[in-house]
N, C-alpha and C positions, 0 to 999 in steps of 0.2 A: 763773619760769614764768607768775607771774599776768600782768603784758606778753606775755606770749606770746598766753595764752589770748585778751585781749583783741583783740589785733590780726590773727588769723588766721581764716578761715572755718571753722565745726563741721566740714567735709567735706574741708579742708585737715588739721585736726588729727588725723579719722582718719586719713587718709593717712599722715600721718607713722607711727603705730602700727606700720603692715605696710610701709612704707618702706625698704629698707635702706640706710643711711647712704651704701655703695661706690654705690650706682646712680646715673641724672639727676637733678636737681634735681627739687624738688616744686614742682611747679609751681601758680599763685594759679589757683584755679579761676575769678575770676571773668575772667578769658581769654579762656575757653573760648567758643570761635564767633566771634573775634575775630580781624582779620587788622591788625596794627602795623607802620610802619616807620620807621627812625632814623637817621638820617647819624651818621656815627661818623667824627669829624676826631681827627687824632691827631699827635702831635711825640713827639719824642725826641733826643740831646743836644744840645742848641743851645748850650752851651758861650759865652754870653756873644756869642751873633752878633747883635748889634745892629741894625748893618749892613749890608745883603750884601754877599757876596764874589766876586767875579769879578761882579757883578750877577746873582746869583741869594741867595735867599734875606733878609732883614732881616725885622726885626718889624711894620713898620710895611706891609710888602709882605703877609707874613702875615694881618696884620689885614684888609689889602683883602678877602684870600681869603675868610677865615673868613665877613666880616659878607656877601662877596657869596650863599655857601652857606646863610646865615643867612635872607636874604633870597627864597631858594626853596622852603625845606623847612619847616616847620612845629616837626618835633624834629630840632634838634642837641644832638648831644655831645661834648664838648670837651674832651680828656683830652691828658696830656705824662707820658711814662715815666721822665723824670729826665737828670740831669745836664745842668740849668740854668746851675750854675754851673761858673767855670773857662776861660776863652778869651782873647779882644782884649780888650786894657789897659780900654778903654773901660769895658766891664762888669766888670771886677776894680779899677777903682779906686774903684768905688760899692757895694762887694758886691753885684755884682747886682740892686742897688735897683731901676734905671730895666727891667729886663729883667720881675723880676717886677708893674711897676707895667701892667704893660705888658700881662702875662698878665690882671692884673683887667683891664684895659680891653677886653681882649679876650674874655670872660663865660668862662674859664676853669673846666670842675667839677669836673675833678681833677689833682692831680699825684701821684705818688709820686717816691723820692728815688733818684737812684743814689748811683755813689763821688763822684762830684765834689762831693754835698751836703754831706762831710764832711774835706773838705782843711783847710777854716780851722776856729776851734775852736766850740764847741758853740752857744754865746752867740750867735755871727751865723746859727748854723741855727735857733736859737729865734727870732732875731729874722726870719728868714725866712720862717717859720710865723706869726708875727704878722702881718707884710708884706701877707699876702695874705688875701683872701675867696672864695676855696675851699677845700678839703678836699688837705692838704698830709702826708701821711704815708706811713708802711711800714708791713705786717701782719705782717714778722717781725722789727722791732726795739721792745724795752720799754725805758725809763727804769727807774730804779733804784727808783722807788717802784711799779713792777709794771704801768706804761701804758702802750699802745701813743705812738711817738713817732707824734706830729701829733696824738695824742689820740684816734683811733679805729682799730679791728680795719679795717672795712670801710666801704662809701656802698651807700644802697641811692636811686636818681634815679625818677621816678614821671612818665613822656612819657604822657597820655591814657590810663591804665589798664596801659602795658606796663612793668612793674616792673624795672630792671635792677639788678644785685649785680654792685659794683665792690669788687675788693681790691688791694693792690699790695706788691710783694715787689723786694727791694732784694738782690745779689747778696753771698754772705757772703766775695767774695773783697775787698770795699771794707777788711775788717780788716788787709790785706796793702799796696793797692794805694794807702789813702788813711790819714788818722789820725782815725777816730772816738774821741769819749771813750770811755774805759775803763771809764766807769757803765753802759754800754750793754749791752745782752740781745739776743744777738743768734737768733734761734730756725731753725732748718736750713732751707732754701728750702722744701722738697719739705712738709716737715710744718707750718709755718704755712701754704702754700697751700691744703691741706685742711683745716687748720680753718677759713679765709675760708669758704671753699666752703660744710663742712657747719652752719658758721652760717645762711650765708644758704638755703640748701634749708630751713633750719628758719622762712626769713622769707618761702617761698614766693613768691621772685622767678620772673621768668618765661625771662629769661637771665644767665650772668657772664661778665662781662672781666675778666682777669688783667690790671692794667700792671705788668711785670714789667723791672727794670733789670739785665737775668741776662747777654743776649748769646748769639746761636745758632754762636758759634765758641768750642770748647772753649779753654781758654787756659791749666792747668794737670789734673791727674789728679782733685783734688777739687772742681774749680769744673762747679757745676752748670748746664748752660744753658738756656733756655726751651725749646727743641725737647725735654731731658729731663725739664723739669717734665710739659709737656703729656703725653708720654707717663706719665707716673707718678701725677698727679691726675687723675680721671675729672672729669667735669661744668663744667669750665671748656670757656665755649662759642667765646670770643674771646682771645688773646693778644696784647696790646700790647705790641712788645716794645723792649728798647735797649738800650746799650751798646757793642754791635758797632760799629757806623755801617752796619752792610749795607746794602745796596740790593735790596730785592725788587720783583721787576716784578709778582709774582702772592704769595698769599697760602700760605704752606705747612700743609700740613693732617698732622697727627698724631692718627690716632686720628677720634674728633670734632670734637678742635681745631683752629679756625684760628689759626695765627702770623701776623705782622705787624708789621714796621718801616720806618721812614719816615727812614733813611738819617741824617742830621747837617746842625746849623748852621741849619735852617729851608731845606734845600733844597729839601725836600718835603715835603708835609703829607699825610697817609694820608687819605684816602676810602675810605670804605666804608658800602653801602647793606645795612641788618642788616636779613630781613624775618622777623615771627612772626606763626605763625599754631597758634592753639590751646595758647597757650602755651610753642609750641616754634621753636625757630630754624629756618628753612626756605629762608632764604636770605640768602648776605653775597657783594656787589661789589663788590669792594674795586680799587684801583688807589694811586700813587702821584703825586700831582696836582703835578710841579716849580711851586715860586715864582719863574716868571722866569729868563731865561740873558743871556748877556751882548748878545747879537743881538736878544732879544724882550721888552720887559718888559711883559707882560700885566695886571701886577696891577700899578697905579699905589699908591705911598703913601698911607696911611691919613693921612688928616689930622690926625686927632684925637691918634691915639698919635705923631706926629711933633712935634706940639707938645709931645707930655708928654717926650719925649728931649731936645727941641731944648735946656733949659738942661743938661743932664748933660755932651753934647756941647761946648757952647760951653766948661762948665769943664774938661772935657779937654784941649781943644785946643792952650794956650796952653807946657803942659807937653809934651804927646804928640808934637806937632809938629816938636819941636825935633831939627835934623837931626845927627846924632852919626857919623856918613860914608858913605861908596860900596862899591856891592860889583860889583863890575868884570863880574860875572856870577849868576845865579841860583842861590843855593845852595839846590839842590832838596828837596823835602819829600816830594810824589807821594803816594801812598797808604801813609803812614805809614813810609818806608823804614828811619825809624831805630830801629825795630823788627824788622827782619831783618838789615841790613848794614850793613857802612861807610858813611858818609854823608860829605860836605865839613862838611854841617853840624854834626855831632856830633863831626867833626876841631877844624872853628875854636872849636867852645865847650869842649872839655875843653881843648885847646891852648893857649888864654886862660888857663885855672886853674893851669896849669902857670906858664907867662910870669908870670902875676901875684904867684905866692907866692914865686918864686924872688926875682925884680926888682923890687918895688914892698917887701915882705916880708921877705925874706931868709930865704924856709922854703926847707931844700934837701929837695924832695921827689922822691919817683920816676916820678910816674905822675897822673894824675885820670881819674876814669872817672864817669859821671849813665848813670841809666837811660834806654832809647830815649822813655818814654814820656812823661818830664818835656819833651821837644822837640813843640811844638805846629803849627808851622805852618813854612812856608820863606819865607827871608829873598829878595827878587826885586834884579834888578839895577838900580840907579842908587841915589840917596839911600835913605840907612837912616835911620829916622825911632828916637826914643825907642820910640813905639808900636807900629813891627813889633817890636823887641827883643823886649817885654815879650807881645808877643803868641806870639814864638817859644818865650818863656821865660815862661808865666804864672804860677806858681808862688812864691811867698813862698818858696824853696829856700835857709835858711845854707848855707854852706862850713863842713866841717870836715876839719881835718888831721892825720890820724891813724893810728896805724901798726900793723902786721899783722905775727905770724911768717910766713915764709914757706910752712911746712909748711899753716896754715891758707890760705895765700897759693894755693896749689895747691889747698886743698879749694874754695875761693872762685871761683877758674874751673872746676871740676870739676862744680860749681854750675852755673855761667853756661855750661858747654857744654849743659846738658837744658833749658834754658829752651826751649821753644813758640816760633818766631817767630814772629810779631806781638803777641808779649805784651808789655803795656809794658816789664816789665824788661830786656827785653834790651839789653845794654851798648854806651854807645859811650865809647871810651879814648882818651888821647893817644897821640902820637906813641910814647913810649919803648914802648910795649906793643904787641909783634907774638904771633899764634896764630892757629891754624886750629881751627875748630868741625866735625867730622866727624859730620856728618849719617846718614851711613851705616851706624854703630854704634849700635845701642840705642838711645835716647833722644838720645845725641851724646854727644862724647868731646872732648877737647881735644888737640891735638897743638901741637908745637914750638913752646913759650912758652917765650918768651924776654921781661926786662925790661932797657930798657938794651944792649941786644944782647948778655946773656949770658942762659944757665937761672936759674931761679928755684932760689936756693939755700932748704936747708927750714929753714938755723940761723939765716939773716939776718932782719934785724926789716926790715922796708919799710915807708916814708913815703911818704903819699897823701893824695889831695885826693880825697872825696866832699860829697853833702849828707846834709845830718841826717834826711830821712825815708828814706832807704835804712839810715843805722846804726843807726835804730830797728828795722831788721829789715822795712824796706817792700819790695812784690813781692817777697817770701820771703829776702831776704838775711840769713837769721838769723844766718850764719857771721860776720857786720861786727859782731855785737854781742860779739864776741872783742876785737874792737880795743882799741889802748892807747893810751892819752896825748895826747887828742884836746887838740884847739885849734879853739874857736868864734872863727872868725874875724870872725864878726857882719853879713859881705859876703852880701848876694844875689848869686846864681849873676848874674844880668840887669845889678848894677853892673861887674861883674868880666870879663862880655863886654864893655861898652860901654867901658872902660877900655882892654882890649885893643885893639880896634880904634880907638881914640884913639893907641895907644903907632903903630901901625903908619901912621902919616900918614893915619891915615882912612880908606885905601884898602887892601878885604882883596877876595882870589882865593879861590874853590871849589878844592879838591883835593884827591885820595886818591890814597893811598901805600902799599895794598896791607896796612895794620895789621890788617887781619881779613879772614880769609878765610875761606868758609864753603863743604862740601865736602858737596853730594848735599841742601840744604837749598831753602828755599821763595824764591819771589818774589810780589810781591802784585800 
């Protein structure tokens, strides 16, 4: 308390006295008669997009943005909601080095983490914390010796006397959907945001931004999203939000709060003009500023950060390049579809797992199935490069093969018919596995599964091909950690395609076959 006493005005400190904790922040009296304002630039999962795509989006296009914003306003702020990592080979075969070199180049002041911060293991997220020169954390994950991960609760930034309180909050479904260590403390969304919060009221900020890596589409029954934070914590004035990828053309307001996301990939970067007067938020304009389309490129490359890429690149290239064969047509990707349905794409790569362990192997297996949402991107028609593969497939994903009673066999799609569509786990299966998803039941039901074209009998044991972050029980597959007599085949999922389409002269066809059918359910 003696820092406290220090740092606060006598007329703040009474305040606090007859303050009640649930109400607005306390606000710095010395504010008061004071009109502020602040550009508020913002990202969220850039997923390792280096580059642009389709010619929208890259880092170095960004940077135009940023520094030309920089160049009109006086105070910027410069914040990223998470999941940095995780996308095109490029930035997966550097950990992300050149991505976050890139952020410092870029005066970055804060990040928080999402799930993707924690796919690889802890060592490269510490060293990613090191990596950089901002402020790199969550407010409801502790390390085992009792500290917040990145080393701090909160940021409190000091623009000309207008105080801001930044905290950020990392979604507790990353325990399911990614592999955090296990030392990890993970504290419920809802109640670490309010303690960010009634910290900083006690530090007599004048506003707070939530960067929250939560997502305002529900995706299972206990994942909590930004839109119900906002409603459940008073006095957050801003909500940076991500996850989702959404696209908001206007700001959603709950309560007091505004929400806020800035879509995926560096497509767009959030603008927003925050005005205080008297200590109090009074006005935010916010928009979604696109970087660039394929017909317009407005924001020329930054110089600076293209040189900082340019040798990362060059050492990609020589690997990434190399043409592994043709796809006679576009195997589509769209707005995540291998998340709701049958997809060619999700055909050709469990298809491959099968072909491979039979033929190459000599595993007689029955079936492979990857969750929708280990597929990242869609493979385009003409040459297949090493680098679309691994871009389709970013994921460090063993193979294992491993076998199930049937009677669990049935609980395991009994499972997989309640999953949410668009939640990453939703299944895409080979050939042998045909069933309908019945939407129209409850949560969903499963009807006429068949394996092999007969029923799933419940006394037979079934041999199968998954990866090792689903039999850990990833995106809720608890029912895999039943499985018996696995075989680390020690293959990346991304060798095992590439092989595949090797065996087939090189040249692989888009096609579905009707193996899932989904009755009264969603399209994106």
């Amino acid at each position: 308390m003696k820092r406290l006493f220090r740092m606060i005005p006598l007329a703040v400190l009474l305040s606090l006295l007859v303050s009640p904790l649930f109400g607005r922040p306390v606000r710095d009296m010395g504010s008061a008669g004071k009109n502020h304002e602040l550009i508020l630039l913002h990202t969220n999962d850039h997923h390792g997009a280096i580059l642009p795509n389709n010619g929208q989006g890259g880092l170095a296009e960004v940077a135009s943005f940023v520094k030309q914003v920089r160049s009109e306003n006086p105070h910027v702020l410069l914040v990223d909601a998470g999941d940095i990592n995780t996308g095109p080979a490029l930035s997966n075969m550097f950990a992300a080095e050149p991505d976050f070199l890139a952020y410092n180049m870029m005066g970055y002041d804060i990040a928080t983490m999402g799930n993707h911060e924690f796919d690889k293991n802890q060592d490269q997220l510490l060293k990613q914390i090191d990596l950089v020169n901002f402020p790199f954390f969550s407010s409801n994950i502790k390390t085992s010796d009792g500290k917040f991960l990145g080393g701090r609760q909160y940021l409190i930034k000091d623009y000309g006397g207008l105080r801001v309180g930044l905290f950020g909050v990392t979604t507790l479904r990353t325990m399911s959907i990614a592999s955090p260590d296990k030392s990890l403390v993970w504290i419920n969304e809802i109640d670490a945001a309010r303690a960010a919060v009634d910290a900083l009221r006690q530090e007599g900020v004048d506003i707070i931004i939530g960067l929250t890596h939560m997502g305002d589409k529900k995706e299972s029954p206990e994942h909590i999203t930004s839109l119900e934070l906002a409603a459940a914590v008073s006095g957050i004035d801003i909500i940076v939000d991500g996850h989702s990828h959404s696209f908001f053309a206007a700001p959603q307001k709950v309560g007091d709060t505004y929400v806020v996301t800035a879509n995926e990939w560096g497509k767009y970067v959030g603008y927003g003009k925050i005005t205080v007067q008297d200590g109090t938020l009074t006005g935010f304009d916010w928009k979604p500023e696109q970087i660039n389309t394929a017909e317009n490129q407005t924001y020329k490359p930054n110089a600076a950060v293209t040189a900082l890429l340019a040798p990362y690149i060059e050492k990609a290239e020589a690997s990434l390049k190399e043409v592994v064969g043709t796809a006679t047509a576009e195997f589509v990707f769209g707005n995540r579809l291998t998340r709701y349905q049958e997809t060619a794409l999700g055909n050709m790569i469990t298809d491959s797992n099968v072909w491979y362990f039979k033929n190459e192997l000599g595993q007689d297996i029955d079936f492979a199935f990857h969750n929708g949402g280990n597929i990242r991107a869609a493979l385009p028609q003409g040459p297949i490069t090493r680098e679309q593969i691994l871009t389709v497939l970013p994921f460090e994903n063993y193979l294992y093969i491993v076998s199930l009673k049937g009677s669990d066999l049935i609980e395991l799609f009994n499972f997989i018919a309640t999953i949410q569509q668009g939640a990453g786990g939703f299944p895409q299966f080979s050939k042998e596995v045909r069933y309908t998803i019945d939407k129209t039941v409850g949560q969903g039901v499963v009807r006429d599964l068949s394996i092999g074209g007969r029923p799933v009998d419940p006394n037979k044991l079934y041999r199968f091909c998954t990866n090792d972050y689903l039999l850990g029980g990833g995106d809720g597959y608890e029912i895999l950690t039943k499985s018996e007599n696995p075989f680390n085949t020690s293959l990346l999922l991304s060798y095992v395609v590439i092989e595949y389409i090797n065996a087939q002269g090189g040249s692989i066809s888009p096609a579905l076959d009707g193996r899932l059918t989904v009755t009264g359910g969603l399209t994106p």
